[in-house]
N, C-alpha and C positions, 0 to 999 in steps of 0.2 A: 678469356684467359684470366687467370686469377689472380695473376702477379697485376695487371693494370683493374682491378676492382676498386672502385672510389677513387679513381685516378682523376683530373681533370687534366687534360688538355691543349694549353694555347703553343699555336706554331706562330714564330717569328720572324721576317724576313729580317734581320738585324743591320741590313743596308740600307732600310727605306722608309720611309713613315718615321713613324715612333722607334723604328726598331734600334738605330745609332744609339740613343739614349738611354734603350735596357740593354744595350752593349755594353755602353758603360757604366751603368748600375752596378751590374754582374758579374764585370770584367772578361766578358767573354773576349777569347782570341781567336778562334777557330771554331770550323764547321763540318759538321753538325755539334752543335754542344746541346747539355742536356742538364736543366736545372730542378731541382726539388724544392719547393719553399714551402713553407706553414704558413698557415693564416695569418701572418701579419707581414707576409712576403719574406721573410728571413729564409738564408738559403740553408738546406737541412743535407744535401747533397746534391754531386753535380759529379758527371763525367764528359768527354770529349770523346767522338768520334762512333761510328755505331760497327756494335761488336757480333753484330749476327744476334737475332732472334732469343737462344737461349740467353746467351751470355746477358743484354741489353733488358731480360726478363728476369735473372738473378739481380743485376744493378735497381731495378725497380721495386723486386722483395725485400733486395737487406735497407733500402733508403724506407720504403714502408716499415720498418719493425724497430726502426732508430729514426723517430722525430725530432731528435736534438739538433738544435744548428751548429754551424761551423764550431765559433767560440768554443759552445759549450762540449763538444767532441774533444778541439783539442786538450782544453781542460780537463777531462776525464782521459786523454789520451797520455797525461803527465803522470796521473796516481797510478794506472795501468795500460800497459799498449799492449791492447786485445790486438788480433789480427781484422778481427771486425772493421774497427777505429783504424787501425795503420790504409788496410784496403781503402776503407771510405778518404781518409786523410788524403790520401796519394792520388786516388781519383781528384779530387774536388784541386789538388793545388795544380795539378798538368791543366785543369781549366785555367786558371789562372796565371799560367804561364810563369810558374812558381817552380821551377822544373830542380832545382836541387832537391828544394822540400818535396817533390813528390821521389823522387831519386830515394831520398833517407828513409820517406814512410815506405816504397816497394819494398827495399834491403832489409827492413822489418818485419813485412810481410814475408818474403822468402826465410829468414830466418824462421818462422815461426811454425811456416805450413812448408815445410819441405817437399812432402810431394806436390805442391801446385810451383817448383821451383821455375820452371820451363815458362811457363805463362808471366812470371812476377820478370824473370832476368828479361823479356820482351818486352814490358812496361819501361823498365829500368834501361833498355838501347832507345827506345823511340825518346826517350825523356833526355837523354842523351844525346840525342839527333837534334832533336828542337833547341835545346841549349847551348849546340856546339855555333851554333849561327849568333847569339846573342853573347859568346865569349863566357860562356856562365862555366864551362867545364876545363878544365886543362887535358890536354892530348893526355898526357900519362892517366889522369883516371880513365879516358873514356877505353885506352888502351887497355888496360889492368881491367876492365869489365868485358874487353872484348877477348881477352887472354883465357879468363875464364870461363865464355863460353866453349874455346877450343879446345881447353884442356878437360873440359866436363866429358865422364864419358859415355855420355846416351848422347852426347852430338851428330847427331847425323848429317850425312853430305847434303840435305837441304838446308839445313839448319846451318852450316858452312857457306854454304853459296847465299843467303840471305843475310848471313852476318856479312861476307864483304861486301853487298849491294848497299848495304846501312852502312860500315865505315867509310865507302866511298863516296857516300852522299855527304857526312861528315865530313869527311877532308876537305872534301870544296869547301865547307862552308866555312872550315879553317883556313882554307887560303894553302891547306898540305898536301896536295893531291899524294904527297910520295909516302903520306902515311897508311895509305889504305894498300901498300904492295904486299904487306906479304900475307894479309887478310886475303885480297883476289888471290896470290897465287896458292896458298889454302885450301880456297873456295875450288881451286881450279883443279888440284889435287886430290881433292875429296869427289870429287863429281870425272873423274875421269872414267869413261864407259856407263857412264848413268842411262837409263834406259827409262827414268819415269819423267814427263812432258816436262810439268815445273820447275825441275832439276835442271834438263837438258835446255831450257827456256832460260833461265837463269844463268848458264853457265856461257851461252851466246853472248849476252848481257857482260859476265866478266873479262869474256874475251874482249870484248873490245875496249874495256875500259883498260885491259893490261896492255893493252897497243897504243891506249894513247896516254898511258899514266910512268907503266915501265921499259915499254918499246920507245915511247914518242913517236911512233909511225903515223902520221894523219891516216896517211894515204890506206896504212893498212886498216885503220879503225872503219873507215870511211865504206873499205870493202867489205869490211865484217858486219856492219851497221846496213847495207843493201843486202847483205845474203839470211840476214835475220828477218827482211819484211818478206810478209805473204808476194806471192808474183802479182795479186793485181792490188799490188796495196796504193797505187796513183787511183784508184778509183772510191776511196776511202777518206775522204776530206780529213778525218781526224789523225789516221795515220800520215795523210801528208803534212798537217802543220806540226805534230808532234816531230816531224823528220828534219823538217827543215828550222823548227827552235833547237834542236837537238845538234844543229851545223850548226847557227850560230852561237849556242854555248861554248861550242866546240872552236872555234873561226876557223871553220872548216867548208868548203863547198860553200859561199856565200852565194856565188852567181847565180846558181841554180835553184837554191835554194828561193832567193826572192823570185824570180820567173814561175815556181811553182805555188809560193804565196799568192803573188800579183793572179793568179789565175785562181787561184782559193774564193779569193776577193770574191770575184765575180760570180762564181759556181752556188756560194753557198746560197744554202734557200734558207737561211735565218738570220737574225743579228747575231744571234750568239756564236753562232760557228763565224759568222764574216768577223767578227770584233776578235776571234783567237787570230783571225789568219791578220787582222788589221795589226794587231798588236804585235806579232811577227816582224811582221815589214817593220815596223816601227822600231823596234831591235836589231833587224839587220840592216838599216838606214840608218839609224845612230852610228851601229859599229864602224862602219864603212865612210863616216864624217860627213851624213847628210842629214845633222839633225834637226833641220828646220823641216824635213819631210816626214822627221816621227813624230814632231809635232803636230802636224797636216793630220796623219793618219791617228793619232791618238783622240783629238777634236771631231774626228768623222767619229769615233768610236761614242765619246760624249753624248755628242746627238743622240743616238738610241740609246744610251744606258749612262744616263745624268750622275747616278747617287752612288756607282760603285766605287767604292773605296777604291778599292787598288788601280782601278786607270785613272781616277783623280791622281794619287803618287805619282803614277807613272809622267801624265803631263806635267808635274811638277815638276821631277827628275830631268824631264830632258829638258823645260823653258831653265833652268837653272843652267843645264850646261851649254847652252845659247848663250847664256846671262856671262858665265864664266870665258867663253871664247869670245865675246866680243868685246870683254875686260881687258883681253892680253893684246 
């Protein structure tokens, strides 16, 4: 392929080895990320996440034809903001978890290339999502960008039912769940007699999140959330811990929920899948005020998987609320 010609290569577990330290060299936040650097390691661009084949092969050509590093991009991005430079700029700061400033170079880029508008306002929700957890955005702008996706009009009823899937996921992270209502019901209106899978997939999805955000019906969410899995979806490890984390999000169905972990436990034929379901129990064992048992289970998880970052957090989170409850 020609887009990777003179390319070299290093892959990085960035949880293990050396890799925590070119973590924070680079400041990566998330995975897969993807760095460009010149010979004296200076980063020249970077992007997050993989975009399919072409797309991940155009990011490859325009970082090959523009060797400049960061610095000197945005410096040249002051005397002119090419779309080039906004694109590159926008990419490289969502690695950085710099998510306004990728937010202002996207809205650059859609200003500038109008017809690539659908792809830039995409960038500009996910950049939105990631920052609505870190308090980087106010509800009104994230609203006022999701307003204009709905009033755009090549919107389509998919493009509808995954804008509420994204402000729903948003709200949580606000702590609003009541702001993503009229986005579902939207979604929900636009996908009515939809007849293409993704649509009709997505729009089960909204259903139940409107039962349990603007109904508050557990019980109905509960029932829409069983009639959405495949019929032998218990013989699916993965669908079953996605099901029963998805209750305790919810504190919904706990009882069963764990009975169906605690048998995860044992089933699975690897660490990785036992350490989702261990980590489960470990959450529904907190919720439920036994969290000397998430501890238990967090520490079994340790054992096989030492360097991971995020179940080190997690043992941390819960020896902390031991620490706090046996304070009071």
């Amino acid at each position: 392929m020609a887009a990777i010609a003179g390319v070299v290569f290093l892959d990085v577990d960035c949880e293990k080895g050396d890799g925590p330290k070119l973590a924070e060299k680079y400041n990566i936040r998330g995975y897969p990320t993807y760095i460009m650097v010149d010979p004296q390691g200076e980063v020249t661009d970077a992007w997050i996440g993989y975009p399919g084949p072409e797309n991940w092969a155009a990011f490859v050509t325009a970082g090959s034809k523009d060797r400049r590093t960061i610095p000197q991009k945005k410096n040249a991005y002051e005397q002119e903001s090419t779309l080039a430079l906004a694109r590159s700029l926008a990419n490289h700061a969502a690695t950085s978890s710099d998510y306004r400033a990728s937010v202002e170079y996207f809205n650059k880029a859609r200003e500038l290339d109008p017809a690539g508008a659908k792809d830039y306002t995409q960038e500009i929700l996910y950049n939105l999502y990631y920052g609505s957890g870190e308090n980087i955005f106010t509800a009104d702008e994230i609203k006022a960008e999701a307003d204009f996706v709905l009033a755009g009009e090549g919107a389509t009823a998919e493009d509808k039912v995954d804008l509420a899937q994204l402000i729903t996921s948003v709200a949580e992270n606000m702590n609003d769940p009541e702001m993503a209502v009229p986005y579902i019901e939207a979604g929900l209106k636009a996908s009515e007699g939809a007849t293409d899978e993704n649509v009709v997939a997505g729009r089960r999805e909204l259903e139940i999140s409107h039962a349990l955000i603007a109904e508050k019906d557990k019980d109905k969410a509960l029932r829409l959330k069983r009639a959405s899995l495949d019929e032998d979806w218990q013989s699916d490890l993965r669908t079953v811990n996605s099901f029963a984390y998805w209750c305790f999000k919810n504190d919904l169905n706990l009882v069963e929920s764990e009975t169906l972990v605690t048998a995860g436990i044992e089933q699975a034929e690897d660490d990785t899948m036992r350490n989702r379901f261990l980590n489960t129990a470990a959450e529904i064992c907190n919720a439920t005020g036994r969290t000397e048992e998430a501890v238990t289970h967090i520490k079994r998880i340790l054992e096989t998987d030492p360097d991971r970052g995020y179940f080190q957090r997690q043992l941390t989170r819960f020896e902390e609320i031991l620490a706090e409850s046996a304070g009071q």
